[in-house]
C-alpha positions as CSV (number, residue, x, y, z in Angstrom):
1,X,9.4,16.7,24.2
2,X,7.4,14.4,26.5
3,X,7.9,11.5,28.9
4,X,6.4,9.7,26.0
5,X,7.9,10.2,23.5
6,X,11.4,10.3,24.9
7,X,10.8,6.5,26.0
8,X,9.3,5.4,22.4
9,X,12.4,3.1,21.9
10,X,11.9,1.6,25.2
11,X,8.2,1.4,24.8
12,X,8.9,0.0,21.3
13,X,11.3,-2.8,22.3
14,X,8.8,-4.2,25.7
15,X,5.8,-4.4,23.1
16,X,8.1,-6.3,20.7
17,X,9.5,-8.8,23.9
18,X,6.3,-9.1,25.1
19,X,4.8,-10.1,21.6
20,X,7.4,-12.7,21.1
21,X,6.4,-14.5,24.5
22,X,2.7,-13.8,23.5
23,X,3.4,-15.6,20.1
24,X,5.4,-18.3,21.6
25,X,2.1,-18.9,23.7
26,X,-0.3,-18.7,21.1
27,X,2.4,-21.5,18.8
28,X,2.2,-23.6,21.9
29,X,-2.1,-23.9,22.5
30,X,-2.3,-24.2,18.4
31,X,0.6,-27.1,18.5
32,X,-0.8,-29.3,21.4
33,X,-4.3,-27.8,21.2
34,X,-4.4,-27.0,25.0
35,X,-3.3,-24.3,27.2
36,X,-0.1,-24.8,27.4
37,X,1.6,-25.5,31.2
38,X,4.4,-24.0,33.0
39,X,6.6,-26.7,32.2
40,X,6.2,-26.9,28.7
41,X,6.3,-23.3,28.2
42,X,9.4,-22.4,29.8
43,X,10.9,-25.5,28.1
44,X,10.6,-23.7,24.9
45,X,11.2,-20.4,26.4
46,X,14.9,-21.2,27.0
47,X,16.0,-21.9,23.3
48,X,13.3,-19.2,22.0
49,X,15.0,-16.6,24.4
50,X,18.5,-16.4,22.7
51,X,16.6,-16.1,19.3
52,X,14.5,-13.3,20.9
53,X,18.2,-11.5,21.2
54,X,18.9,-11.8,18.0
55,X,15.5,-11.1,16.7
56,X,16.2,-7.5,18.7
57,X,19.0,-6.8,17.2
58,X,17.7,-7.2,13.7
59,X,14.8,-5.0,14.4
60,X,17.1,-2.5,15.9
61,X,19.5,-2.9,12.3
62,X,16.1,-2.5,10.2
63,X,15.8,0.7,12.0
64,X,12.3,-0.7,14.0
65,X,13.0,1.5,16.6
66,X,13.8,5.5,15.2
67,X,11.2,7.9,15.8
68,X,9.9,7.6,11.7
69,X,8.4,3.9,12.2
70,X,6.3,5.5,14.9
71,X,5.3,8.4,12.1
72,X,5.6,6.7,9.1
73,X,3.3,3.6,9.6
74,X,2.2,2.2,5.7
75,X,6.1,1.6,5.7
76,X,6.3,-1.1,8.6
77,X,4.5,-4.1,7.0
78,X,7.4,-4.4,4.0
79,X,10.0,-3.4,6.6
80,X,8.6,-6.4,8.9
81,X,8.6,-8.8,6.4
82,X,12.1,-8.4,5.4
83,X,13.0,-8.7,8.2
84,X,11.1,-11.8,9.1
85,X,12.9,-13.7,6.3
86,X,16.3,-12.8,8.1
87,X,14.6,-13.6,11.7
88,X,13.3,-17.3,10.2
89,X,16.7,-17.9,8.5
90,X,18.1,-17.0,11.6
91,X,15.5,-19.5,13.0
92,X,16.5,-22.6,11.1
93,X,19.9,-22.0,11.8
94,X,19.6,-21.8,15.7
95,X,17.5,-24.9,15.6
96,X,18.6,-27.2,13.2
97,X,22.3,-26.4,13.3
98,X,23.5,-25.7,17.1
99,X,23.5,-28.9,18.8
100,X,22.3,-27.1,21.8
101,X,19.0,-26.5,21.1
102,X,17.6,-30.4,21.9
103,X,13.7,-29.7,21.5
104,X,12.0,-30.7,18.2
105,X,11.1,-27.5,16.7
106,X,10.0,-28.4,13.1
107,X,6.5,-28.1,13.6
108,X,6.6,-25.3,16.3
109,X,9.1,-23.1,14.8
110,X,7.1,-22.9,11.2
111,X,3.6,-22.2,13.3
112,X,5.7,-19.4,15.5
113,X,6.8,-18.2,12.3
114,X,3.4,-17.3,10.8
115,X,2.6,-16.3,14.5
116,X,4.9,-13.9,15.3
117,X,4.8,-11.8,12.2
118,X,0.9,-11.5,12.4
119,X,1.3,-10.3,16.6
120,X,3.9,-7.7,15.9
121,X,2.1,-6.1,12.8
122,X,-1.0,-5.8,15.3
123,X,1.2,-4.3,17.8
124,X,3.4,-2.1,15.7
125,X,0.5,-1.1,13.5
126,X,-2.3,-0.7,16.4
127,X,-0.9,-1.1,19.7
128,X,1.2,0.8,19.8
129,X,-0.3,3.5,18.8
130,X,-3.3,2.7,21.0
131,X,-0.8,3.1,23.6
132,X,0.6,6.9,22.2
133,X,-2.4,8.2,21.4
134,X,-2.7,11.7,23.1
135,X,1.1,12.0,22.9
136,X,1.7,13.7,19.2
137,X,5.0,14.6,17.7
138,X,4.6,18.3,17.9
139,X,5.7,19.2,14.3
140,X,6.4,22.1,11.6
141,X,5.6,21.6,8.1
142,X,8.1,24.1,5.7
143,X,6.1,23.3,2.0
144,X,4.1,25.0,-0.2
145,X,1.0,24.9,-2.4
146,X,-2.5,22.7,-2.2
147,X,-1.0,19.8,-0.9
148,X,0.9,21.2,2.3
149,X,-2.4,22.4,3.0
150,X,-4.3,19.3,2.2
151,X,-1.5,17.5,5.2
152,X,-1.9,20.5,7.1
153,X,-5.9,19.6,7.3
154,X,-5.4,16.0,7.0
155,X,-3.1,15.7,9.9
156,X,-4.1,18.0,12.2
157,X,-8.3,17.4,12.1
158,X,-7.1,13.4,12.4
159,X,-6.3,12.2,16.1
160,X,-5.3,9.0,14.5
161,X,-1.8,10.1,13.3
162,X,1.0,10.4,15.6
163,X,1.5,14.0,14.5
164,X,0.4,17.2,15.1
165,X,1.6,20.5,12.9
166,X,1.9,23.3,15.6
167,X,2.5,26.0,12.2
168,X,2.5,25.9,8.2
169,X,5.5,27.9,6.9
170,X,5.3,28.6,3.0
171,X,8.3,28.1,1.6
172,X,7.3,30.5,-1.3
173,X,8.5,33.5,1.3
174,X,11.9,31.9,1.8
175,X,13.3,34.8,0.3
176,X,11.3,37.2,2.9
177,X,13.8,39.1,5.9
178,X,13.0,37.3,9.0
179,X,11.6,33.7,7.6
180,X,13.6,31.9,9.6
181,X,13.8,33.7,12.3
182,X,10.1,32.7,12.8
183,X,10.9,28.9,12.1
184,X,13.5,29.4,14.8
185,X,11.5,30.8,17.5
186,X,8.4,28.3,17.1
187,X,10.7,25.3,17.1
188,X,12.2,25.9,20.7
189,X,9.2,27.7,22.4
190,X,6.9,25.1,21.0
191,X,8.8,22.5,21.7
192,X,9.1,20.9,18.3
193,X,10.4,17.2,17.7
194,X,9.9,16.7,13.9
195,X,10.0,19.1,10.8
196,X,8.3,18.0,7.6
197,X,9.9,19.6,4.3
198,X,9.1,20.2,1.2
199,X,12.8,19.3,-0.1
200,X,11.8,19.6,-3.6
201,X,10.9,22.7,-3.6
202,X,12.5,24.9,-5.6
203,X,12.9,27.6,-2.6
204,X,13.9,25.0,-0.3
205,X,18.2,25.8,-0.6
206,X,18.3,28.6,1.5
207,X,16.6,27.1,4.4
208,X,19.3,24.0,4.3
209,X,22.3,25.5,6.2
210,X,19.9,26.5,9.3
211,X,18.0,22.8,9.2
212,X,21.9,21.6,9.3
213,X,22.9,23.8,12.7
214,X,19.4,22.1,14.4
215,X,20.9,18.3,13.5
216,X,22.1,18.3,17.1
217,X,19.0,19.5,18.6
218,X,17.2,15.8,18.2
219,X,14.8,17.0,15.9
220,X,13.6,14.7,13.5
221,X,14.1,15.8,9.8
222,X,11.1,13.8,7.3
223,X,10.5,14.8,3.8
224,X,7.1,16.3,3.5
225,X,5.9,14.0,0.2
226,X,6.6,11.0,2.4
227,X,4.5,11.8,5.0
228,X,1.7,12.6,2.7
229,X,2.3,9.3,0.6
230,X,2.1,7.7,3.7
231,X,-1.2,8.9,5.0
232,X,-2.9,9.5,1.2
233,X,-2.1,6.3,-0.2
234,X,-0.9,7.8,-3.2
235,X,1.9,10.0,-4.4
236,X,2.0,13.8,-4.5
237,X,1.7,15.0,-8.0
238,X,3.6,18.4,-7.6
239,X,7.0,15.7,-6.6
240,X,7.0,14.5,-10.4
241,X,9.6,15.0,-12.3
242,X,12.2,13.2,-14.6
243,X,14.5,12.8,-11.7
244,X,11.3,11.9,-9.3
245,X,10.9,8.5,-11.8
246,X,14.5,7.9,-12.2
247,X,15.5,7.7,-8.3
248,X,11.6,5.5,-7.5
249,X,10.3,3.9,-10.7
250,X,12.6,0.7,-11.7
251,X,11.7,-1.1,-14.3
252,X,14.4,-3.9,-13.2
253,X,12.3,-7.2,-12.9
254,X,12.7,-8.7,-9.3
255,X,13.0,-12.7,-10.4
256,X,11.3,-13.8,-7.0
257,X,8.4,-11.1,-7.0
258,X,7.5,-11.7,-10.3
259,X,7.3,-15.5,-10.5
260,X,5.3,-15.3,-7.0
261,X,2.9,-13.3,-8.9
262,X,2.4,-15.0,-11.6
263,X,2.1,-18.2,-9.8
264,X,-0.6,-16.6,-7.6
265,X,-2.3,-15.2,-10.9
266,X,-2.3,-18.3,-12.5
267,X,-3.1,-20.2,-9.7
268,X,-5.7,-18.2,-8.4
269,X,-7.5,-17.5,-11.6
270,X,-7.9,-20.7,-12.3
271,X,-10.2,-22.1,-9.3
272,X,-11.8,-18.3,-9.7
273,X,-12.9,-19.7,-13.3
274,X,-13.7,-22.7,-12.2
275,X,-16.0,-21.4,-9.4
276,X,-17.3,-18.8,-11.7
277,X,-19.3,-21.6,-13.9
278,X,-21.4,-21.7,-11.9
279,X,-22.9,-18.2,-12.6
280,X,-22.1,-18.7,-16.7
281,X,-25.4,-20.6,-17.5
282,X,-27.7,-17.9,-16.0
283,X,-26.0,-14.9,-17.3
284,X,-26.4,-16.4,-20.7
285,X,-30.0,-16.6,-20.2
286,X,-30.6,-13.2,-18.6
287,X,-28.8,-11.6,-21.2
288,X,-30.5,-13.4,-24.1
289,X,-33.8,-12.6,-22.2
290,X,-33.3,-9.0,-22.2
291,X,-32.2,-8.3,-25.3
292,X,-31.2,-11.0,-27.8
293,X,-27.9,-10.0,-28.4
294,X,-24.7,-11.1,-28.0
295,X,-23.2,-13.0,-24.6
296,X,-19.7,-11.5,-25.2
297,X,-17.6,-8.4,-26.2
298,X,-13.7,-8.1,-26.8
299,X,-12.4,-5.2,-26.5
300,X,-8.9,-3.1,-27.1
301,X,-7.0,-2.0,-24.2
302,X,-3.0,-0.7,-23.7
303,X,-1.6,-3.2,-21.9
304,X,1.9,-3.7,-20.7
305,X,4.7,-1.7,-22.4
306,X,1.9,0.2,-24.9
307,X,0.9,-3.0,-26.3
308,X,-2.5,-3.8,-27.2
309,X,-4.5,-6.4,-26.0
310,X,-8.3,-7.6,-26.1
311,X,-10.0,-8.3,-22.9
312,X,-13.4,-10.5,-23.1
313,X,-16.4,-9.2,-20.9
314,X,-19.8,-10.1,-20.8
315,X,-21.6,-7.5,-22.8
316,X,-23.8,-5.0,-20.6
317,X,-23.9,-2.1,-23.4
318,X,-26.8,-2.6,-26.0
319,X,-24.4,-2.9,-28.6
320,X,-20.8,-3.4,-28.7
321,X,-19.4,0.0,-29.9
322,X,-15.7,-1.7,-29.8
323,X,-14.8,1.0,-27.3
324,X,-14.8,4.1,-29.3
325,X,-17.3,6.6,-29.0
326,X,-17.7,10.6,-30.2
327,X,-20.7,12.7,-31.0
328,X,-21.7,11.2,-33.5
329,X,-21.5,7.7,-32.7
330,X,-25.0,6.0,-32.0
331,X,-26.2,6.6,-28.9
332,X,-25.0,3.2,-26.2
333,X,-26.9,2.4,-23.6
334,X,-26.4,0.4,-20.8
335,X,-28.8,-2.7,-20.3
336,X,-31.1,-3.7,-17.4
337,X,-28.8,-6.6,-16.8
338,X,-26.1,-5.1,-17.4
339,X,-26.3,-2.5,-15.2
340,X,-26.9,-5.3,-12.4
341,X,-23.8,-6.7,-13.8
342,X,-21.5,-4.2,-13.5
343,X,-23.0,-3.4,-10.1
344,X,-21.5,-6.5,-9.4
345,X,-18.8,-7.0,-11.1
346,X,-19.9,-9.8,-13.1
347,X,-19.7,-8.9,-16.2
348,X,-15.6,-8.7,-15.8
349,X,-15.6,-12.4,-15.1
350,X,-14.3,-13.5,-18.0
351,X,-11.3,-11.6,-17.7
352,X,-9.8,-14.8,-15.7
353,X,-9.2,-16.0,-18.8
354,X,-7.0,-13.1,-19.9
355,X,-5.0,-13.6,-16.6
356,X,-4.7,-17.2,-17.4
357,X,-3.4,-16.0,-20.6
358,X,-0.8,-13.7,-19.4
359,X,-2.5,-10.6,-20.4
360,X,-3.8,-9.6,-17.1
361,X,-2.6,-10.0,-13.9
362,X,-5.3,-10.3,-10.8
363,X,-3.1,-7.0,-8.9
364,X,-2.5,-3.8,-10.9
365,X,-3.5,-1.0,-12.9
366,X,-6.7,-1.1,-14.7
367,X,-6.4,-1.2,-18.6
368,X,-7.4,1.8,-20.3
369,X,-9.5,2.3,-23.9
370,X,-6.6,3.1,-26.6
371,X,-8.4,6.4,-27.3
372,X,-8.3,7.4,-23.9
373,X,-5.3,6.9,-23.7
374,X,-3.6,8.9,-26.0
375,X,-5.9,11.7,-25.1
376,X,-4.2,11.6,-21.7
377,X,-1.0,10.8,-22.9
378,X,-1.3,14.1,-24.5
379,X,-2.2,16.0,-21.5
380,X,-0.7,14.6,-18.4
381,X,2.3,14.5,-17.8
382,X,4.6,11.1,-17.2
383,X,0.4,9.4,-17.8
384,X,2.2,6.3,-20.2
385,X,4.5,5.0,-17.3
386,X,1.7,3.4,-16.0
387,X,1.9,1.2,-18.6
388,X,5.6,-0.5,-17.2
389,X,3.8,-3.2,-15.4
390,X,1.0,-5.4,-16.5
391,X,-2.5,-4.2,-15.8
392,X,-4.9,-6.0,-14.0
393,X,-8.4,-6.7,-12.7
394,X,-8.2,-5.0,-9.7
395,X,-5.7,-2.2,-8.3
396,X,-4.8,0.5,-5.8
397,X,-6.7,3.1,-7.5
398,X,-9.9,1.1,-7.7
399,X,-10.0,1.0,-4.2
400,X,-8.6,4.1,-2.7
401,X,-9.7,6.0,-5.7
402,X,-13.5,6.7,-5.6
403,X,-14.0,9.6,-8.5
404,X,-12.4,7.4,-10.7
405,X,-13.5,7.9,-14.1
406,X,-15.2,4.9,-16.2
407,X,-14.1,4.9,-19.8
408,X,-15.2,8.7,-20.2
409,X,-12.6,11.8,-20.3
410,X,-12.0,13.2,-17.1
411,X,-8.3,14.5,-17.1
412,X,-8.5,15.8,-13.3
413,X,-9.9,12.7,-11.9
414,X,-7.7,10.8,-14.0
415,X,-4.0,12.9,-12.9
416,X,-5.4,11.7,-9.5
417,X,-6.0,8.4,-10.5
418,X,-2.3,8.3,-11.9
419,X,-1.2,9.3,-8.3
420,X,-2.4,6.1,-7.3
421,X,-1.0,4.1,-10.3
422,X,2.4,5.7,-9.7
423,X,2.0,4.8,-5.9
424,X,1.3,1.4,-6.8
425,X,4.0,0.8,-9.1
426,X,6.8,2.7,-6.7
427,X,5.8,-0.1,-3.9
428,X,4.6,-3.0,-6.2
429,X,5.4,-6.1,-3.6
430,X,3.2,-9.3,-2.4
431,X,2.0,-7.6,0.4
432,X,0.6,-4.6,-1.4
433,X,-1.0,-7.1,-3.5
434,X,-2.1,-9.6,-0.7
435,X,-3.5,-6.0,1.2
436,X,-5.5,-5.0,-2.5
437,X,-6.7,-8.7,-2.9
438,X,-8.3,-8.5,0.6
439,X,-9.6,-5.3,-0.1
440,X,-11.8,-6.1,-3.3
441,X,-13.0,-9.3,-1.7
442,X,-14.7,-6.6,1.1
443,X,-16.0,-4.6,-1.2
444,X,-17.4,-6.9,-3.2
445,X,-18.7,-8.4,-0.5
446,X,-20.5,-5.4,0.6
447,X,-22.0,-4.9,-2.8
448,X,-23.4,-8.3,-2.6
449,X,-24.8,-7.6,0.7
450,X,-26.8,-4.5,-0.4
């Protein structure tokens, strides 16, 4: 194990000190719009220094400082923000509560606040890694199958991740004389730090009393599938199974979560519509220009819970085939102005008004064509728990997803797609859906700017 790496606490817990100050800095030249002096920064410093402490010690509770938030980095910005909301409670009650703190903090602490949490995601997401880079975990990975090899690749032909597989053991050849006797020797003559395994597998029993004896050797045990949901964005289809959905798919309504969203949908949507307007009157008259026909289509999708709603669009197809289709439907074709307006996404539009109805919301999976549907009800396994949540206009898949099928049958594409609806639904939170929001508006963007 390196210098490096056996200092990564330490290294860890300077960054974090030295983004507080760097925050408290920043809170100050926002507040009095000025660089702030000596005087008045060490004024502040005083008070902010005991709730530094106690900021520490949270971190170190939340675990902010074990070698898996070094490996394991899509978990750190809903790990940060919980504990943020302790740090700020903990805030308001060292500075509106202990008579000792005598500076006026109302406006400061709120700015610091926002501050703060925006500095230590840089430096926990970027600098620090900036920092490690060169420094890998050397690693083994005991799995199996396409997508062992697929994180094999990934990690390994990547000098972004903090990781580097020094072997591949198949865990299909657990049974073999000598398997772990080979694990054994490349651990301690590579000098291995972290072992990634598969412990799903079905082979994976036997190799469980010698990963137990090693527990004292300060190697780092991570399961393999959450290393590769971490770094694909989506989660490993060979992991599902009924227990799989039992232990990570909750159904259980969080009050706050869900009225934040619909808040934000509603709220959102709204000056969206509004805006939108604007482009109404002259997609009425190219539409009418290029063919005659009608502005509007509704059609059928499976919403929420199986249910079946009708989403409005503007119509793009030369006829409105009420989404079904087969051999020997008349041929549908897409329009001149309707291919520009699915290029850019205008012709979904008036699907603000199915959020504002309750239908949609902005963040989730898309809504699928009833047919489709149960075609892949039929042949994917687990495909209807997608359906838990409320669709929406954009989601993870659309975004991280680019094979994604477009109302034709594609069952591959679409199990991978699923991978991303599952992964979507598993860590469903307002960041994930601040992080997707922000990630449409750039793509849009870029479309516009072609």
């Amino acid at each position: 194990m390196s210098k490096f790496q056996r200092k990564e606490p330490l290294v860890l817990l300077v960054g974090d000190v030295f983004s507080f100050l760097v925050s408290l800095w920043l809170t100050l030249l926002i507040r009095y719009r000025a660089i702030p002096g000596e005087d008045l920064f060490y004024t502040h410093l005083t008070p902010f220094s005991l709730l530094f402490i106690a900021w520490v010690l949270v971190f170190y509770i939340a675990g902010l400082y074990e070698k898996h938030t070094t490996i394991l980095k899509s978990q750190l910005p809903n790990i940060l923000a919980s504990t943020q909301l302790i740090n700020s409670a903990l805030a308001v009650v060292f500075f509106y509560f202990v008579p000792f703190f005598l500076i006026t903090p109302k406006t400061i602490l709120f700015i610091y606040l926002f501050i703060s949490f925006a500095v230590i995601l840089g430096w926990r997401m970027y600098g620090y890694f900036l920092i490690g880079r060169g420094q890998p975990n050397k690693a083994i990975l005991i799995a199996s199958g396409d997508e062992m090899k697929e994180l094999f690749n990934e990690v390994n032909n990547n000098p972004i991740y903090n990781l580097k597989f020094i072997s591949s053991v198949d865990l299909n050849r657990a049974d073999e004389n000598g398997f772990w006797d080979e694990i054994s020797s490349k651990i301690y003559s590579e000098d291995v730090s972290v072992i990634a395994i598969d412990l799903a597998h079905e082979n994976v029993e036997p190799v469980l009393p010698h990963l137990y004896n090693l527990i004292f050797s300060k190697i780092n045990f991570i399961d393999m599938h959450k290393i590769y949901e971490d770094i694909f964005d989506r989660v490993p289809l060979s992991l599902l199974r009924y227990n799989w959905f039992l232990e990570n798919i909750s159904n259980a309504p969080s009050a706050a979560y869900d009225a934040l969203k619909r808040m934000m949908d509603i709220s959102l949507s709204f000056i969206l519509f509004a805006l939108s307007l604007i482009f109404y009157p002259f997609i009425f008259l190219f539409i009418k220009l290029d063919d005659g026909g009608p502005i509007f289509i509704k059609q059928e999708r499976v919403g929420e819970r199986n249910r079946l709603i009708k989403i409005l669009k503007f119509r793009s197809m030369s006829r409105d085939d009420q989404g079904h289709y087969g051999d020997d439907m008349e041929p549908n074709t897409v329009t001149k102005v309707g291919k520009f307006l699915r290029k850019t996404r205008l012709d979904e539009l008036p699907q603000l008004i199915n959020v504002l109805k309750g239908d949609l919301s902005l963040i989730g999976p898309r809504p699928e064509l009833p047919q489709l549907v149960k075609r892949y009800a039929e042949e994917i396994p687990y495909y209807n728990v997608r359906h838990l949540i409320k669709p929406g206009l954009s989601g993870w898949a659309q975004i991280y997803h680019e094979l994604h099928s477009h109302h034709i049958i594609d069952t591959e594409e679409t199990k991978n797609k699923l991978s991303y609806d599952l992964y979507y639904i598993k860590n469903r939170s307002f960041l994930l859906d601040l992080k997707i929001a922000l990630r449409t508006l750039k793509i849009l963007a870029s479309i516009a700017g072609r």
